[in-house]
N, C-alpha and C positions, 0 to 999 in steps of 0.2 A: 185643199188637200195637196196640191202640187207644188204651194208654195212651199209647205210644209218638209215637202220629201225634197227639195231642191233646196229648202233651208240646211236639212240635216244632212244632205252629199258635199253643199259648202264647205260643212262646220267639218266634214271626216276630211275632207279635201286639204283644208288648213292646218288639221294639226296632224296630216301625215305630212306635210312640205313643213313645218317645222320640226319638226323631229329629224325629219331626214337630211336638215341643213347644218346638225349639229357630227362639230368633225372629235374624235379621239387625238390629238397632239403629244407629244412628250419630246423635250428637249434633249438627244441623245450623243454622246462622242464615243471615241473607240481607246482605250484605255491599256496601258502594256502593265503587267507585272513580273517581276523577276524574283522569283522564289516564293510567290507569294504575296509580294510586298510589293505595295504600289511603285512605280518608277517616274510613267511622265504618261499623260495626254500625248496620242497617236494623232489625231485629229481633232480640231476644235469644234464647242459644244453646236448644234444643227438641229432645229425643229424637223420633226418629222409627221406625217400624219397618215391615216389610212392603211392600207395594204403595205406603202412602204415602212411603215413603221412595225407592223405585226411581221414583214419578213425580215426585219432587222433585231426584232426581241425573238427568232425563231432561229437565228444565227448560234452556232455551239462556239463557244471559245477556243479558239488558235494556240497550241506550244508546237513551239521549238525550241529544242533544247530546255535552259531555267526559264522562258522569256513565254509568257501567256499573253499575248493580245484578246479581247474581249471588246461585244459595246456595253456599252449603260447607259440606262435611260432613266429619267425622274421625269 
C-alpha cells in the first residue's frame, strides 16, 4: 500500500515539474507608425518570456504628434 501511494505522489510530482517547466515566449520589437502607416523598426526583434513579456503586450501605444510607437509581438 505505500508503495502504491508513494508511486502515485511520484507520478503527481513529475508531471507538475513538467508542466511548470514549460515557458510562454514571443519574439517581440517596438515598431513607429506615422499616420498610420508603418515607418521603421524602433528596436530590433527580442525573445521575451514570462512576466516580462505579459507587461510588454499590456503596454498601450505611444503618439506624439502623426508618429505612434507601439510593441508587437508574434
Amino acid at each position: 500500500m505505500k508503495k502504491k501511494l508513494l508511486f502515485a505522489a511520484a507520478l503527481v510530482f513529475i508531471a507538475c515539474a513538467f508542466t511548470s517547466c514549460t515557458k510562454t515566449c514571443k519574439t517581440c520589437k517596438q515598431v513607429a507608425y506615422v499616420n498610420g502607416v508603418y515607418d521603421h523598426d524602433v528596436q530590433s526583434d527580442q525573445e521575451y518570456c514570462g512576466a516580462e513579456l505579459i507587461a510588454l503586450e499590456a503596454l498601450d501605444p505611444v503618439t506624439i504628434g502623426n508618429t505612434t510607437t507601439k510593441w508587437e509581438c508574434n
